[in-house]
DRENDOKE-155627 format. One record per residue (C-alpha): y, x, z. Coordinates in steps of 0.05 Angstrom, whole numbers, plus 32768, in hexadecimal, padded with zeros to 4 digits. Layout:
N
<py:Y px:X pz:Z>
...
This chain:
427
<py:7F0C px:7F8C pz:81D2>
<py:7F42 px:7F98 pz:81A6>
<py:7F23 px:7FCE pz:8179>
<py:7F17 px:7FD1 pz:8133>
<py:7F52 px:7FA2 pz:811D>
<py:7F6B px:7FA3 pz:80D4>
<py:7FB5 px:7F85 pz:80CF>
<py:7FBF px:7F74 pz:808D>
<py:800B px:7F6C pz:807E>
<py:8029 px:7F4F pz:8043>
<py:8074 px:7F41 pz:8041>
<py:8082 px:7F27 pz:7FFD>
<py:80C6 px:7F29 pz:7FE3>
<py:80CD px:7F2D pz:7F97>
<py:8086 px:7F28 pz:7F77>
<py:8050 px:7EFC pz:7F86>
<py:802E px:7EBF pz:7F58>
<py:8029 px:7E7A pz:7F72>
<py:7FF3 px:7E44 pz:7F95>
<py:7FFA px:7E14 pz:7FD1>
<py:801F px:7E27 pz:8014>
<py:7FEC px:7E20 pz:8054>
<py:7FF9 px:7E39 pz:8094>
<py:7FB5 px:7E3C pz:80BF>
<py:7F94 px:7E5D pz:80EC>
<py:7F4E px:7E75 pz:80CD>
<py:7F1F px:7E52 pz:80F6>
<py:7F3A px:7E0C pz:80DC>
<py:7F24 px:7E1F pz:8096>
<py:7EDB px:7E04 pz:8085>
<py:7ECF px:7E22 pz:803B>
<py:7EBE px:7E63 pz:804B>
<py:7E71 px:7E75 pz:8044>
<py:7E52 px:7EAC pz:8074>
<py:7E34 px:7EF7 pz:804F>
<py:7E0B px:7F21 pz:806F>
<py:7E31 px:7F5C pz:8045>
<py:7E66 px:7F8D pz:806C>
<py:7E91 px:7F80 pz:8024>
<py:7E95 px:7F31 pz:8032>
<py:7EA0 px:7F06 pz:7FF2>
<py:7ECC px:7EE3 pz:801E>
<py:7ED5 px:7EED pz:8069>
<py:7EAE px:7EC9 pz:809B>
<py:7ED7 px:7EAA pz:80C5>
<py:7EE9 px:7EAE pz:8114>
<py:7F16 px:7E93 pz:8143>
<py:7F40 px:7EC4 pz:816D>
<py:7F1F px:7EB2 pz:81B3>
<py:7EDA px:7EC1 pz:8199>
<py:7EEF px:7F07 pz:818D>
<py:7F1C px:7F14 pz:81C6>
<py:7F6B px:7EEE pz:81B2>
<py:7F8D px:7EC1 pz:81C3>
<py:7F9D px:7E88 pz:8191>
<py:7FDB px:7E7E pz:81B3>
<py:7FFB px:7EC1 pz:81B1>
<py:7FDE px:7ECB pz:816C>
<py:8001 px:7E8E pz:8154>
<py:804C px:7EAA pz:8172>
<py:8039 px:7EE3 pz:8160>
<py:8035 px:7ED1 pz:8112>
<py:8070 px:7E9E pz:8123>
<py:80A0 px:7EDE pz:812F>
<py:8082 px:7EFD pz:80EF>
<py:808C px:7EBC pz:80C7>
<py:80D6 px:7EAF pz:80D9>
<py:8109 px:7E98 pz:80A8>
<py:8127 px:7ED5 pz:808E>
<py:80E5 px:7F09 pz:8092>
<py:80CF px:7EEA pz:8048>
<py:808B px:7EF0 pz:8060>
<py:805C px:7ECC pz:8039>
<py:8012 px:7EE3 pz:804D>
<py:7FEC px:7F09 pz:8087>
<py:7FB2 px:7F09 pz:80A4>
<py:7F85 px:7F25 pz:80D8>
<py:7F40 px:7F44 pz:80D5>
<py:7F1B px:7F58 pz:8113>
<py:7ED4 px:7F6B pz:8116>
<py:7ECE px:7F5A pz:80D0>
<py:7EEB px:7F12 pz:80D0>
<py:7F20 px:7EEA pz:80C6>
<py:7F3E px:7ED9 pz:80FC>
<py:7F80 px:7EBB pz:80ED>
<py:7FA9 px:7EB5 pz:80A7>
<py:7FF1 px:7E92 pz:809B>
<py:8017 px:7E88 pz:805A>
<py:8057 px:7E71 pz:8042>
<py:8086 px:7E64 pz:8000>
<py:80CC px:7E85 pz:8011>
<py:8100 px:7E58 pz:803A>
<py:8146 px:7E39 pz:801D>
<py:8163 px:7E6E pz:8049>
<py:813C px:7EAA pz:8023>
<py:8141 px:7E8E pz:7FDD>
<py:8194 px:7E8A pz:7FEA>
<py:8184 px:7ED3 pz:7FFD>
<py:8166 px:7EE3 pz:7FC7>
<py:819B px:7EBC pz:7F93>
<py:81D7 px:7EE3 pz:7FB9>
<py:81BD px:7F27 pz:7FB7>
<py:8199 px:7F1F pz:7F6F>
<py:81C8 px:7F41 pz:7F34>
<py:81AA px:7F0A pz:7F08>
<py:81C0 px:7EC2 pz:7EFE>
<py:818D px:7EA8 pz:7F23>
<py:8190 px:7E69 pz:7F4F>
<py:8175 px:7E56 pz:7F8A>
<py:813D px:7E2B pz:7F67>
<py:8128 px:7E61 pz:7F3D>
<py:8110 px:7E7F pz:7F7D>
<py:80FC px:7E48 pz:7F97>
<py:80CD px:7E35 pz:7F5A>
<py:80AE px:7E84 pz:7F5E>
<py:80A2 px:7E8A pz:7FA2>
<py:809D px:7E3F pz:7FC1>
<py:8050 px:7E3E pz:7FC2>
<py:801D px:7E6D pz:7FEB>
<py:7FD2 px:7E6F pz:7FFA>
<py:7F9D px:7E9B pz:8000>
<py:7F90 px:7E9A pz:7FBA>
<py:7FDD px:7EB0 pz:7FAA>
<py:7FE4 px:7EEE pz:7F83>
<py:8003 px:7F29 pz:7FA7>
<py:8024 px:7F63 pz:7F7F>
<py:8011 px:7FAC pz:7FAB>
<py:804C px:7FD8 pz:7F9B>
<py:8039 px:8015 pz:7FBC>
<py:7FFE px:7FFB pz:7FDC>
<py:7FDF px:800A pz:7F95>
<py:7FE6 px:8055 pz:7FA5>
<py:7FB0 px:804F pz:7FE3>
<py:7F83 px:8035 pz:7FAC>
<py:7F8A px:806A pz:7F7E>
<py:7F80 px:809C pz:7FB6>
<py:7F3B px:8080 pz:7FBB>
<py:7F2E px:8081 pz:7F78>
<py:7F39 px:80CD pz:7F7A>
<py:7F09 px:80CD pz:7FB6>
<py:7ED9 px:80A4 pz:7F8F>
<py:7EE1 px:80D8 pz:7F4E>
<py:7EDC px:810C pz:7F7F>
<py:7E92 px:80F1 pz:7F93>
<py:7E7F px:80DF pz:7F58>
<py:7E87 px:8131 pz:7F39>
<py:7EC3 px:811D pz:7F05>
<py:7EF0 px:8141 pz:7F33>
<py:7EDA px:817F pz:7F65>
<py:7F09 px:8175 pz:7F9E>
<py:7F54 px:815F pz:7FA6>
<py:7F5D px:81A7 pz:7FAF>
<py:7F49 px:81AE pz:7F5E>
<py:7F8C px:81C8 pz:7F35>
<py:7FAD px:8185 pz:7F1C>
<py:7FAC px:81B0 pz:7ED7>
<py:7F62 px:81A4 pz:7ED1>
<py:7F71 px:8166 pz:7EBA>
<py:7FB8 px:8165 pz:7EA9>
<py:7FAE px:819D pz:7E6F>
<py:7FFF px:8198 pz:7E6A>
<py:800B px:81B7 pz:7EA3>
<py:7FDC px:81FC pz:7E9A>
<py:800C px:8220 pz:7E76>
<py:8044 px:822B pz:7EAA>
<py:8050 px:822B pz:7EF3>
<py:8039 px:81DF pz:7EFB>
<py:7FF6 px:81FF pz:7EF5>
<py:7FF9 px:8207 pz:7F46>
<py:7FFE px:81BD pz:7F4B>
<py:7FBB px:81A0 pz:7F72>
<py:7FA6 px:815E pz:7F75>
<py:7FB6 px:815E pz:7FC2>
<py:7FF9 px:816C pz:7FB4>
<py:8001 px:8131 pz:7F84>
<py:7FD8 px:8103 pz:7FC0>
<py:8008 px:811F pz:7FF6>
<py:8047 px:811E pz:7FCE>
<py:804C px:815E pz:7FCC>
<py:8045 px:8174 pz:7F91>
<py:8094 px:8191 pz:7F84>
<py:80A3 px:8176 pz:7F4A>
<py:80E3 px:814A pz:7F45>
<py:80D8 px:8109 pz:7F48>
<py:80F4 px:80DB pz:7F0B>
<py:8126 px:80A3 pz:7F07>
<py:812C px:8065 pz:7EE1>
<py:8175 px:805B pz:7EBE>
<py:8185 px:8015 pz:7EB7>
<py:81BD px:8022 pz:7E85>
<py:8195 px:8043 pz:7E55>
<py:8153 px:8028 pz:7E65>
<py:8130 px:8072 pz:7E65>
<py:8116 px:809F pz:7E9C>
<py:8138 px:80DC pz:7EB0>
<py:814F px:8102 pz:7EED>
<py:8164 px:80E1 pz:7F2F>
<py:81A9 px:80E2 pz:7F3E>
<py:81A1 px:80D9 pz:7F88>
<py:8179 px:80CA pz:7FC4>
<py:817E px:8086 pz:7FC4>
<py:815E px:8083 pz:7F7C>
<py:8126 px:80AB pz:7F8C>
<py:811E px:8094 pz:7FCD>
<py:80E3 px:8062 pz:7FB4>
<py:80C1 px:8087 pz:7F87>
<py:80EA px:8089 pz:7F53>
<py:80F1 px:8049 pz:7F3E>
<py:80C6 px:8052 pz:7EFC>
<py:80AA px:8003 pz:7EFA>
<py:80CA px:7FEA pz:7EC4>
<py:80D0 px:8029 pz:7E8C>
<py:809E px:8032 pz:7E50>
<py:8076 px:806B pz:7E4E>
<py:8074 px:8089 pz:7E94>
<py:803F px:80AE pz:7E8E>
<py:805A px:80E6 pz:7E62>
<py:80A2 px:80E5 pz:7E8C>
<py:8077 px:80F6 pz:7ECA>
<py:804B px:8124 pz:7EAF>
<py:8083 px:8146 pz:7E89>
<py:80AB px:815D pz:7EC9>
<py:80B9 px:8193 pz:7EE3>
<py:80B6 px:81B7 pz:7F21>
<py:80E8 px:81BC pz:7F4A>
<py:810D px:81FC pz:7F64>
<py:8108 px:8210 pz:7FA4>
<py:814B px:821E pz:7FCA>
<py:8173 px:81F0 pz:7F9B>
<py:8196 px:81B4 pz:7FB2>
<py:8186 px:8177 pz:7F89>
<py:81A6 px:8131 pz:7F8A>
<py:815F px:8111 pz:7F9F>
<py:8156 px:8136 pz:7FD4>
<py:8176 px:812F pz:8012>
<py:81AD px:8124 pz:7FEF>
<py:81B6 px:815E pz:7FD9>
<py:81D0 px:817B pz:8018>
<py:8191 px:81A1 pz:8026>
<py:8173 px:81D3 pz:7FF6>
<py:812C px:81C2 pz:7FD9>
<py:80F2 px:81D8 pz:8009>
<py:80AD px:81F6 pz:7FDC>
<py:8073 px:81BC pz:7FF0>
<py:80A5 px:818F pz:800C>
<py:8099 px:8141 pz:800F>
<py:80B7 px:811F pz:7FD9>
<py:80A7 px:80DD pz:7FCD>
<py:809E px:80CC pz:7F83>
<py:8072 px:8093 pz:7F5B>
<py:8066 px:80CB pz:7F2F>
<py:8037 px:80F0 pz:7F53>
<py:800A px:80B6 pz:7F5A>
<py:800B px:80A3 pz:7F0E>
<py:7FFF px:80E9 pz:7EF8>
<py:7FBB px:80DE pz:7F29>
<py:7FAA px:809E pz:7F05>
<py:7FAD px:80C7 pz:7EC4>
<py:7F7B px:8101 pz:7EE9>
<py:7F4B px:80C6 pz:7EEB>
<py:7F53 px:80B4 pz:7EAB>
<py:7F4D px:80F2 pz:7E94>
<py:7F12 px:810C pz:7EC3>
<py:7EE5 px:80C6 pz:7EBD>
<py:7EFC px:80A8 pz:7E78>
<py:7F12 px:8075 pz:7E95>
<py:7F50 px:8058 pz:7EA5>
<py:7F54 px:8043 pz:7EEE>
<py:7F4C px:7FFD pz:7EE7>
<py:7F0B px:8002 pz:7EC5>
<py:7EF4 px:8030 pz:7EF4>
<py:7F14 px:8011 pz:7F36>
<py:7EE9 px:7FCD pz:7F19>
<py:7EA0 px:7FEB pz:7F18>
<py:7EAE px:8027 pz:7F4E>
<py:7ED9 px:7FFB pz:7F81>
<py:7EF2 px:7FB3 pz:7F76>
<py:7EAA px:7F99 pz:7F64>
<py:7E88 px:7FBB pz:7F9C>
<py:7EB6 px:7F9A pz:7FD4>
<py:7ECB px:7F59 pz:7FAD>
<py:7F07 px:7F5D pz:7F96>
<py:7F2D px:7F49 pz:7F5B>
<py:7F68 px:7F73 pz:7F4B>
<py:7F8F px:7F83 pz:7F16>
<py:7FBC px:7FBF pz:7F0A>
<py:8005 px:7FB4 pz:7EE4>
<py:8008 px:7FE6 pz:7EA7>
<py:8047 px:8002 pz:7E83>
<py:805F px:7FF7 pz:7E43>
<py:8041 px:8031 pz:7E1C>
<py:8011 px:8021 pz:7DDD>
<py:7FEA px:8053 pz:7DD7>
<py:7FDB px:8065 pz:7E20>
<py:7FA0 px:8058 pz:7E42>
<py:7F83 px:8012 pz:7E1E>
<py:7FC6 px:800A pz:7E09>
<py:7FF0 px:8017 pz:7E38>
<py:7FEF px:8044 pz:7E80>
<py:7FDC px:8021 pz:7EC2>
<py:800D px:8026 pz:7EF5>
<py:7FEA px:804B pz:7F2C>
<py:801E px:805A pz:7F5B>
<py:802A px:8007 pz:7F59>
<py:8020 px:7FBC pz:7F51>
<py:7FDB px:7FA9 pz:7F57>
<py:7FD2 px:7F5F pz:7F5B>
<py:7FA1 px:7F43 pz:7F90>
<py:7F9C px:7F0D pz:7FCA>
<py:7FA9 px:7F1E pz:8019>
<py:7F63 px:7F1C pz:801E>
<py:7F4E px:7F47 pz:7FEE>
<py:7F83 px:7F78 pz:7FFC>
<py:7F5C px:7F72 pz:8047>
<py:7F17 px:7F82 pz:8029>
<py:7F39 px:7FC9 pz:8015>
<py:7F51 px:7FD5 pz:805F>
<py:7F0E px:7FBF pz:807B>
<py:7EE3 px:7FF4 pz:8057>
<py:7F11 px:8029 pz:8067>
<py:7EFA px:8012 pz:80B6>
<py:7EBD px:800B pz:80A4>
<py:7EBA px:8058 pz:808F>
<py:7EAD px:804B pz:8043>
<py:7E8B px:8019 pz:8007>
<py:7E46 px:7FFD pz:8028>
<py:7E19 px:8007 pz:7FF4>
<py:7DC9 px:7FEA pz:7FFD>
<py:7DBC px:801D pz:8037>
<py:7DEA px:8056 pz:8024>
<py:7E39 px:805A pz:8034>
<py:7E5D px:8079 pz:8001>
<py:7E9C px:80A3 pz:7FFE>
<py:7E99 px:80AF pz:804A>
<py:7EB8 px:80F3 pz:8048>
<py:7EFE px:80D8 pz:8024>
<py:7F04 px:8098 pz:804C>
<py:7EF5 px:80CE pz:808A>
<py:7F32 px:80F4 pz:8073>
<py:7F5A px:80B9 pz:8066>
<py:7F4D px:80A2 pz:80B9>
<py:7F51 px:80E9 pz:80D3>
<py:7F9D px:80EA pz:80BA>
<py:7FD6 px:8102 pz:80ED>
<py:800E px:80F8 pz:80B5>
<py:801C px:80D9 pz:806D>
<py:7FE0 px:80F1 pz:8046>
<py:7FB3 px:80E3 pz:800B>
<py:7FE2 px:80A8 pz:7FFC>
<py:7FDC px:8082 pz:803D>
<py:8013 px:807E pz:807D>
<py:8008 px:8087 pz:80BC>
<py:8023 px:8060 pz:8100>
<py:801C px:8084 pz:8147>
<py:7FEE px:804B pz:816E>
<py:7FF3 px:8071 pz:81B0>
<py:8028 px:809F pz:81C1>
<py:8022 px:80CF pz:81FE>
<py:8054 px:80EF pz:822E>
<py:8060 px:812C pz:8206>
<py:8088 px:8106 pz:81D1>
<py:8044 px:8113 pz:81A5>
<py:800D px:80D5 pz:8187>
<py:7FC2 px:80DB pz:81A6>
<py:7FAC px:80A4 pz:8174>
<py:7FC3 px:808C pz:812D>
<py:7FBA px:804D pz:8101>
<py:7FB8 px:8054 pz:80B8>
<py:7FE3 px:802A pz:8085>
<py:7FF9 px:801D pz:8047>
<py:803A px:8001 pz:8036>
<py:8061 px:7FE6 pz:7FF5>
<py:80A2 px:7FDB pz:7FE2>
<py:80AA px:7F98 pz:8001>
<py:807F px:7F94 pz:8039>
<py:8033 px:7F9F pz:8022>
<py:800D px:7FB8 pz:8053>
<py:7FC9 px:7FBF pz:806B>
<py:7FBE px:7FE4 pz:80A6>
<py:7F7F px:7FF8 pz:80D1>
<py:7F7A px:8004 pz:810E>
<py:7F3C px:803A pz:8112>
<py:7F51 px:804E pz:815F>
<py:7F14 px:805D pz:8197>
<py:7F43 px:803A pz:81C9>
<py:7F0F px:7FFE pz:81EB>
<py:7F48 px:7FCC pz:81FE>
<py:7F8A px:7FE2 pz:81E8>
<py:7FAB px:7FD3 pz:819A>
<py:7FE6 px:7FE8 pz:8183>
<py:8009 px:7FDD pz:8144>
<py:804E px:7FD7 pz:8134>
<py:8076 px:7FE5 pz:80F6>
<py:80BF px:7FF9 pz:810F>
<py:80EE px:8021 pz:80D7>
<py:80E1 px:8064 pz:80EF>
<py:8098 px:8084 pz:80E8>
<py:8089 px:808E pz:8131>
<py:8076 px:8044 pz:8146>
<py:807D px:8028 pz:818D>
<py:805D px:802B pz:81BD>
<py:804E px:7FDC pz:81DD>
<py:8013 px:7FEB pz:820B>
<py:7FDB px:7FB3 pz:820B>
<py:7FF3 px:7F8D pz:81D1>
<py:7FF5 px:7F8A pz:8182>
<py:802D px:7F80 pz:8161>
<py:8033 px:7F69 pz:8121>
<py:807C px:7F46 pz:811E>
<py:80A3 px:7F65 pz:80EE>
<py:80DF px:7F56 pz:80C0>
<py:80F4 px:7F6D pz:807F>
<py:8144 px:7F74 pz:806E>
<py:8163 px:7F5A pz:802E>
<py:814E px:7F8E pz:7FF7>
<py:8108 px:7F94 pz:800E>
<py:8109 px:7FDB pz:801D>
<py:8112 px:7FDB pz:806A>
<py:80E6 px:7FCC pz:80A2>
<py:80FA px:7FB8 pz:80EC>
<py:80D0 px:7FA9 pz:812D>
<py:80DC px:7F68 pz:8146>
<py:80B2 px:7F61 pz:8181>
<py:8067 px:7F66 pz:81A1>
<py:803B px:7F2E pz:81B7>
<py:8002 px:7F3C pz:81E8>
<py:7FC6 px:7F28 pz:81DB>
């Protein structure tokens, strides 16, 4: 029975914090204590057999994902709410000469080396974009709470700025879908400052916003774009500009992190630490810009970079299966986390993979996923199928179809930006 899998991905490429390399399967590991709660402190454990796997194939399996070159450093496997298998790594010569050749900085190959060299489950792992499923939920969570109606509320509920002109239309399912149609935002190296992108390529992940003080007021201070203009960011400007069209854009998501602020009074890490990380375990912690006198002192980033372990990051993925946060005898935010699983297409800040394609070209069932920059993931598998599992992560959006298998092998190329199928292992 291969149902009810959560694949949690995590290629790490640039940004990740330090501890010793292991490389293990789960049931050799003897420190982990059993819960009795569906939000484990730490996962009981599992070997692969005892839940239907094969050892063997799981360990080629994880071999293929592991290969010098793929600069994975951590992944793991939950089924049935345990671990069932976990590997990690420190990057290879081979990646950190990568790394120094392709870097514009004056970096060596020890530099790298040093940074990346040691992995565990204990390692810090930045999110990039994976951050943005979070914040959905938080909206969800808001949304439940009564600080915010419904993500069909007017964004300018909260977002007083925009009531005064045509932004006013704006809802907050626009900003969760990115569709919102305003332009997304580019950071200029040269002069350090946010402005407007000057291509596709620049705006092609998000924007590019990381590093710049004071995003906030750049990304609520756009504009909307016109329709049947061509701009430079989209499609390369070869196409005119589509009303409701999907752009995607980082600042959508930290214009919702700002509706949170806004509708709770509280900025989303202090209300992501009572309202979510404390009620599944986790420890996270959200990177914030540069501004001083944004929310205490400065604006989370929550389009990006929350810092957590693989197996935290796997507690997230496991109550979205699970159908919501387990609270005593109540289940909480069902209706969102229903929404989130019932999606056909990008939505509410998550991806989604086709897990069974049919004859007519078309997808009968879906996994859901998130993805950042370079190589986060955590997907779930929330199929009805009794014996079949797929998953793969090829660069276009459709998946593959592999029949009885799960496939997991996947590689990233040089820049971190593009993902290719390797090949499936049956299990």
């Amino acid at each position: 029975m291969h149902e009810k899998l959560i694949l949690s991905f995590f290629l790490i490429f640039i940004v990740s914090c330090g501890g010793s390399s292991i490389n293990n399967s789960a049931e050799d590991s003897n420190d982990i204590t059993q819960t009795l709660s569906p939000h484990p402190l730490v996962w009981d454990l599992a070997s692969p057999e005892s839940v239907g796997m094969n050892s063997s194939l799981l360990e080629e399996a994880f071999d293929y994902a592991f290969k010098d070159g793929s600069f994975t450093q951590a992944a793991l496997i939950i089924k049935d709410g345990k671990l069932i298998y976990e590997r990690y790594r420190g990057i290879t010569d081979n990646e950190a000469n990568i790394l120094t050749s392709t870097s514009s900085s004056n970096s060596d190959q020890s530099f790298y080396k040093d940074l990346f060299n040691q992995r565990d489950k204990d390692s810090l792992i930045s999110s990039w974009s994976t951050a943005k499923s979070f914040t959905s939920f938080l909206i969800g969570i808001a949304i439940e709470s009564g600080h915010i109606n419904s993500i069909d509320d007017y964004a300018s509920n909260y977002i007083q700025e925009w009531s005064r002109d045509d932004r006013s239309s704006v809802t907050v399912k626009d900003l969760l879908d990115m569709r919102s149609g305003l332009v997304p935002i580019c950071f200029n190296v040269s002069s350090g400052e946010l402005g407007n992108c000057l291509n596709s390529s620049d705006s092609a992940s998000g924007g590019n916003i990381v590093y710049a003080n004071d995003q906030l007021t750049k990304c609520i201070n756009r504009d909307l774009a016109t329709e049947g203009l061509k701009y430079p960011w989209y499609e390369n400007g070869t196409n005119e500009y589509i009303n409701g069209s999907f752009v995607y854009s980082n600042c959508d998501t930290m214009v919702l992190g700002e509706i949170i602020f806004r509708a709770t009074g509280q900025d989303i890490q202090t209300y992501a630490d009572y309202n979510l990380f404390s009620k599944l375990n986790i420890e996270a912690f959200w990177w914030k810009d540069y501004e001083m006198y944004g929310q205490s002192n400065g604006n989370y980033l929550a389009y990006c970079c929350l810092d957590s372990t693989a197996n935290d990051f796997a507690k997230f993925g496991y109550m979205l299966l699970l159908g919501g946060i387990s609270d005593g005898n109540t289940q909480k935010y069902t209706s969102y986390v229903s929404s989130i699983k019932n999606l056909t297409s990008y939505g509410l800040k998550f991806w989604t993979i086709c897990s069974k394609p049919n004859s007519n070209s078309d997808c009968d069932e879906f996994v859901i996923s998130t993805i950042g920059f370079d190589g986060q993931y955590i997907i779930v598998d929330k199929t009805s199928s009794s014996n079949t599992l797929t998953i793969s992560y090829p660069s276009n959006s459709q998946g593959v179809s592999l029949g009885n298998s799960a496939s997991f092998a996947i590689a990233i190329n040089q820049n971190g930006s593009i993902f290719t199928f390797i090949e499936s292992v049956k299990f």
